[in-house]
C-alpha positions in Angstrom: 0.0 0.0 0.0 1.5 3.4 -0.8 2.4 5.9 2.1 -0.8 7.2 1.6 -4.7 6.2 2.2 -5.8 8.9 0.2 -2.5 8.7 -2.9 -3.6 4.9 -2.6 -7.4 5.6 -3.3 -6.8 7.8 -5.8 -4.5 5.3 -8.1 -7.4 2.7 -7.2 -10.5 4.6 -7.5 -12.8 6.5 -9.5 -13.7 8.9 -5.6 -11.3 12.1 -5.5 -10.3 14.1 -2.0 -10.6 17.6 -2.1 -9.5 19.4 1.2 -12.0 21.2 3.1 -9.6 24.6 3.6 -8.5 27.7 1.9 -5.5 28.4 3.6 -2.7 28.3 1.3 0.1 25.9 3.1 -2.7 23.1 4.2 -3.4 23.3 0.1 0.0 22.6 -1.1 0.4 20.0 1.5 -2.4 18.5 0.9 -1.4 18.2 -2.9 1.6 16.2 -2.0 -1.5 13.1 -0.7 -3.4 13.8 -3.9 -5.9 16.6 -3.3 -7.9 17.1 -6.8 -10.0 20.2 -5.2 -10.7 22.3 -2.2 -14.3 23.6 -0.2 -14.5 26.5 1.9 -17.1 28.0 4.3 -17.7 31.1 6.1 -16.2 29.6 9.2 -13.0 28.1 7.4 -12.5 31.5 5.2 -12.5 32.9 9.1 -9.9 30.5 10.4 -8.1 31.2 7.1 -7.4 34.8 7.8 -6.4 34.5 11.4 -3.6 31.6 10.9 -1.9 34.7 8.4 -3.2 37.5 10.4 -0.6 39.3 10.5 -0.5 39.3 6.5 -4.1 39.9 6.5 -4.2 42.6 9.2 -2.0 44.7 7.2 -4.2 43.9 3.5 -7.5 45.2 5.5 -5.1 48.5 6.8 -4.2 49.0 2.9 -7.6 47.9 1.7 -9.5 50.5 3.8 -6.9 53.3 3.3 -7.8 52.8 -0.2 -11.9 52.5 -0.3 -12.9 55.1 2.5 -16.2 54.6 2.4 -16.0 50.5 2.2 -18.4 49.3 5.2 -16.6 46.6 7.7 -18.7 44.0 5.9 -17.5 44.7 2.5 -13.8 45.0 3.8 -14.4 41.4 4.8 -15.9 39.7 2.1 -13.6 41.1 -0.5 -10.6 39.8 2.2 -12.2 36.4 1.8 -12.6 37.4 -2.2 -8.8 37.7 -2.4 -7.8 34.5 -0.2 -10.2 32.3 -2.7 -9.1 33.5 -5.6 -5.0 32.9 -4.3 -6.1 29.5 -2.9 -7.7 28.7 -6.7 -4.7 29.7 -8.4 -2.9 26.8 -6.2 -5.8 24.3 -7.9 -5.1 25.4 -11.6 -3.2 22.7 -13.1 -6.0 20.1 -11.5 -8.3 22.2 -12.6 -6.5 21.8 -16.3 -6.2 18.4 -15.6 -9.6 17.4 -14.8 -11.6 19.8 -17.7 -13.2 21.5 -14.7 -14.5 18.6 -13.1 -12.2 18.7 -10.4 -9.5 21.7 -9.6 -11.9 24.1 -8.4 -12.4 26.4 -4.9 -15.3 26.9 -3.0 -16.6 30.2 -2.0 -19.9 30.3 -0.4 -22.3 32.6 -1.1 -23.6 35.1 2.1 -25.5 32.8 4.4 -27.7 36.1 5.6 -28.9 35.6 2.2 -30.2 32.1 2.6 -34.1 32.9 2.3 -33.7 35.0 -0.9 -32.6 32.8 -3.8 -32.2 35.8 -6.4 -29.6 37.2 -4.3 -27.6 33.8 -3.9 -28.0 33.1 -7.8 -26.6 36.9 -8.2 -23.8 36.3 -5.8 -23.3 33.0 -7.4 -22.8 34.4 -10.6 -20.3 37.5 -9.2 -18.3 34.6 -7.5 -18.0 32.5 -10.6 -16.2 35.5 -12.1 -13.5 35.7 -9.5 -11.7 33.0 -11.2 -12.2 30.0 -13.8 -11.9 26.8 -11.5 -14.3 28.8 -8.8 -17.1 26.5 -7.4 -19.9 28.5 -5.7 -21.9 27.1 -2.5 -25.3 27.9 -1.8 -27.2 27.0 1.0 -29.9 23.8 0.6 -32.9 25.6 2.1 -36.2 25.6 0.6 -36.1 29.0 -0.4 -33.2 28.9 -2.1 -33.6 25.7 -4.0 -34.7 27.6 -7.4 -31.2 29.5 -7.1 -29.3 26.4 -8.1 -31.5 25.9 -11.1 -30.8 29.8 -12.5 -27.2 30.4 -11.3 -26.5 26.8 -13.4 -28.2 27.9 -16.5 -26.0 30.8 -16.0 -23.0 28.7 -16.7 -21.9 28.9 -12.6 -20.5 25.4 -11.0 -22.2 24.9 -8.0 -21.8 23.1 -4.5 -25.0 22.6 -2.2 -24.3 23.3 1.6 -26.3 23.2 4.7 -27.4 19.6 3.1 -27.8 16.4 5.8 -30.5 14.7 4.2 -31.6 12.5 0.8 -34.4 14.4 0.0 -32.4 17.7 -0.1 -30.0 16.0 -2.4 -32.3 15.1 -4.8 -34.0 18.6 -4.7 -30.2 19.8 -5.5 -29.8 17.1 -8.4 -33.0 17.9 -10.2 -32.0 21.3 -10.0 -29.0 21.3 -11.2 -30.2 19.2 -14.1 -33.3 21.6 -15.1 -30.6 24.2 -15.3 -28.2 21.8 -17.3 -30.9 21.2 -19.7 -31.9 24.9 -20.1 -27.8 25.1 -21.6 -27.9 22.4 -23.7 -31.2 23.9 -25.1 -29.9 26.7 -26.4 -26.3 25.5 -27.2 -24.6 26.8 -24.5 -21.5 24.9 -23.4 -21.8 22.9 -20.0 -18.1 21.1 -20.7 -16.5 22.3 -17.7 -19.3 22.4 -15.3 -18.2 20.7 -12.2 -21.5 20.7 -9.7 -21.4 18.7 -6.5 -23.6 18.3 -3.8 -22.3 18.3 -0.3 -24.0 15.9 3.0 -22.2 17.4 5.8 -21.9 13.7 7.2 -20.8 14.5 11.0 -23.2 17.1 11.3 -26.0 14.6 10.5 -24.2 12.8 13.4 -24.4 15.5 15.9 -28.1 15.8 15.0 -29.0 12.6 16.0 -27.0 12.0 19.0 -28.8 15.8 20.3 -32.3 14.1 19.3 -30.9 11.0 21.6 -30.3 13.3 24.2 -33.6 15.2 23.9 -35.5 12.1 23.9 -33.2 9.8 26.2 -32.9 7.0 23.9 -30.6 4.4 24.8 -29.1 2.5 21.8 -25.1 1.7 21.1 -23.7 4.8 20.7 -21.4 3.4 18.3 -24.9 3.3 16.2 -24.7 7.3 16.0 -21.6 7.1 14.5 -23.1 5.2 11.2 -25.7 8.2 10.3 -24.3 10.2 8.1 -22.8 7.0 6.4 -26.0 5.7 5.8 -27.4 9.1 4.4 -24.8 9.0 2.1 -25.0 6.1 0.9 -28.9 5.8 0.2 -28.4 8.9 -1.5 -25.8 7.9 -4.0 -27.9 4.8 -4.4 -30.5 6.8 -5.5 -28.1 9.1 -7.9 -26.9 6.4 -9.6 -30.6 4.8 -10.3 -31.0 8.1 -11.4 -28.2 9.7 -13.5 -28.1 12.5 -11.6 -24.9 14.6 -13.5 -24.0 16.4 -9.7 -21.5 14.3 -7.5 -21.8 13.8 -4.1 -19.3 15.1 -1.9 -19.0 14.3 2.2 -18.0 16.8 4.5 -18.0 17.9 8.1 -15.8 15.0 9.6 -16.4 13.6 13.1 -15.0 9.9 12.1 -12.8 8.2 9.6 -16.0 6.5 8.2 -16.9 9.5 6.7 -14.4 8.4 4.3 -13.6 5.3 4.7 -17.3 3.6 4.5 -17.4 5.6 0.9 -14.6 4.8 -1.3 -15.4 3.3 -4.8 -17.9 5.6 -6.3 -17.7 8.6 -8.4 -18.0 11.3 -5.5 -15.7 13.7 -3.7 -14.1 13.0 -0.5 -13.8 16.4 1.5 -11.8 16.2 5.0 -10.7 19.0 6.9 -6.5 19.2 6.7 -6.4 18.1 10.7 -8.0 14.6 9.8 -6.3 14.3 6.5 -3.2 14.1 8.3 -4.7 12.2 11.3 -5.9 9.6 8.6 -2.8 9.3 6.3 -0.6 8.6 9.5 -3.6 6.0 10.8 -2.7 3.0 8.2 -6.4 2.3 7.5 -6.7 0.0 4.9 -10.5 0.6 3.8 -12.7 -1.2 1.3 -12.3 0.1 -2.2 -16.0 -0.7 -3.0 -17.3 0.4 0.7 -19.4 3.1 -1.3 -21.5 -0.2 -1.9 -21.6 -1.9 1.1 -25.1 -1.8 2.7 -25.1 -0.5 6.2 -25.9 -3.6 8.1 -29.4 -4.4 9.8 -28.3 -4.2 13.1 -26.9 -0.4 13.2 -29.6 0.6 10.6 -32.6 -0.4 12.2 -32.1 1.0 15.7 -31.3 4.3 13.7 -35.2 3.8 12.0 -36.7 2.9 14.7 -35.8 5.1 17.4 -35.1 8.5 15.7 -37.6 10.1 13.6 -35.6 12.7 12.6 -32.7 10.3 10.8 -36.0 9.1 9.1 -36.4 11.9 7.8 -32.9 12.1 6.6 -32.8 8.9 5.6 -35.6 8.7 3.3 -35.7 10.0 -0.1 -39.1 11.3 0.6 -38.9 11.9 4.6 -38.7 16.2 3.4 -40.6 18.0 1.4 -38.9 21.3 0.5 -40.8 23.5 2.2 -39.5 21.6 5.3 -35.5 22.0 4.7 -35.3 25.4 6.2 -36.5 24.0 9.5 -34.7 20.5 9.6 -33.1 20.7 13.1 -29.2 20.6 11.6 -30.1 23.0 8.7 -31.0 25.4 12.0 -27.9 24.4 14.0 -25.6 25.0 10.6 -27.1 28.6 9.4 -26.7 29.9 13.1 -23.1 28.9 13.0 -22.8 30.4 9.4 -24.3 33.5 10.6 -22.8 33.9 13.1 -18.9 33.5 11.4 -20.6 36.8 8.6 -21.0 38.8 12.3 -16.9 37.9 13.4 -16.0 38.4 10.0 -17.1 41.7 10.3 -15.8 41.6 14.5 -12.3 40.9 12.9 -12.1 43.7 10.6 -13.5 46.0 12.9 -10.5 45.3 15.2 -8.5 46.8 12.3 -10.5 49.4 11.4 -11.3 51.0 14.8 -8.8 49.0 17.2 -10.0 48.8 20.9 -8.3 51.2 22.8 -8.2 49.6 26.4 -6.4 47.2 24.8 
């Protein structure tokens, strides 16, 4: 087996890793195990800026000098502007490699915006621009779901966030596909179109072991671990039945199942950098065909019977859109979101107008 998990699934698979950061050294390190791509969110851009912040300190102290009237909130989204379109240049030559389909960086699109989907497709669209292996994220509610149809008529690569269960995926998929269509249509070129939809696998985790607590369940713990996995993989069951032209990508780690349990198929493996490194030194040697793997009886059962709400994850029809919005993790993940926009702004106000009992 080579040094690697990930150089070894890569050379034996059809499943690509793509590193869940912007920050320029965990890139290029992560390019020495294979990395094909890279995701960002609002908190990661965040965590981003501070591990340089002395560099980025002094960019906001030249970018303000020279836009006066720029709000704290501009000054912060055009910092996170400027550290995805450095962190994409890194991605180029996959991006050249892979016609598109892989090589790309996420930004994501303002999660204040995440009830108005003609703001997210406009964002999506400005985003797109930034540079040519961009991938834009946008939210999975169920207002925003017709913003994945427009902004991928309007040539844009997309990858759906704030998504834990099947139903939302398919909502994504047909999406993406009406907007596909739309292109084809009227000739326009869809060659380089990358779109992926992300499960944020731990997080459907976390969800069910809070519904555990709320309703003092007692099953194996170990039980909890498998939710996400089995989301995952009903949903990529269901793509594949289905020809969906969107790849499925797994993010939010809490275990090495989360890619381990999903090797084989044609989706993206996203891992933060801390547990890419924490798996590459662990000497798991995985299934190369676990994508296909059925989640046995005895941990999926338990998980059906006892948890309504991984039921509704679980099933292709356990949402209907008007219900994504409110879907316990899609609450717990927007609230995070939101609240990284309000320390974005936190951290360039500290620039701007430094604290003086400091």
């Amino acid at each position: 087996m080579s040094e690697s998990p990930f150089l070894y699934m890569k050379q034996n698979t059809q499943t690509v890793l793509w590193n869940d950061s912007a920050d320029p050294k965990e890139l290029n390190d992560a390019l020495t195990w294979g990395i094909v791509g890279a995701t960002c969110n609002p908190v990661i851009a965040l965590s981003a800026l501070n591990a340089d912040k002395s560099y980025w300190v002094g960019r906001i102290k030249e970018y303000a000098a020279a836009s006066p009237f720029a709000t704290e909130d501009s000054i912060g989204w055009a910092m996170v502007e400027e550290l995805s379109v450095n962190a994409a240049k890194i991605l180029e030559p996959e991006f050249e490699k892979y016609n598109g389909r892989n090589g790309r960086l996420s930004i994501q699109t303002d999660p204040r915006n995440f009830r108005n989907a003609s703001a997210l497709a406009q964002q999506a669209v400005e985003f797109s621009k930034l540079a040519k292996n961009i991938i834009v994220k946008i939210p999975v509610t169920s207002e925003a779901i017709s913003a994945f149809e427009e902004a991928t008529y309007k040539g844009v690569s997309l990858n759906a966030t704030v998504s834990f269960s099947v139903a939302q995926t398919i909502a994504v998929a047909e999406a993406i596909e009406r907007g596909l269509k739309r292109r084809e249509a009227e000739g326009l070129d869809i060659s380089q179109m990358g779109p992926v939809c992300t499960i944020m696998v731990g997080r459907v985790d976390d969800w069910v072991k809070v519904c555990a607590e709320k309703a003092g369940a007692t099953v194996d713990p170990g039980i909890m671990e498998w939710a996400g996995v089995a989301v995952f993989k009903n949903a990529y069951k269901i793509y594949q039945e289905r020809g969906y032209r969107t790849r499925l990508l797994s993010a939010a780690f809490r275990n090495h199942m989360h890619w381990s349990e999903l090797l084989g198929g044609d989706v993206v493996i996203s891992p933060p950098y801390p547990w890419q490194v924490r798996i590459n030194k662990s000497g798991i040697k995985p299934s190369l065909n676990s994508i296909n793997e059925p989640v046995a009886r005895h941990i999926l059962e338990p998980l059906l019977e006892n948890f309504p709400e991984f039921v509704k994850m679980y099933e292709p029809d356990g949402l209907k859109a008007d219900e994504f919005t409110n879907l316990g993790a899609t609450l717990r993940t927007l609230r995070g979101f939101l609240q990284s926009a309000n320390d974005l702004e936190s951290f360039v106000r500290d620039v701007t107008v430094p604290n003086p009992d400091k």
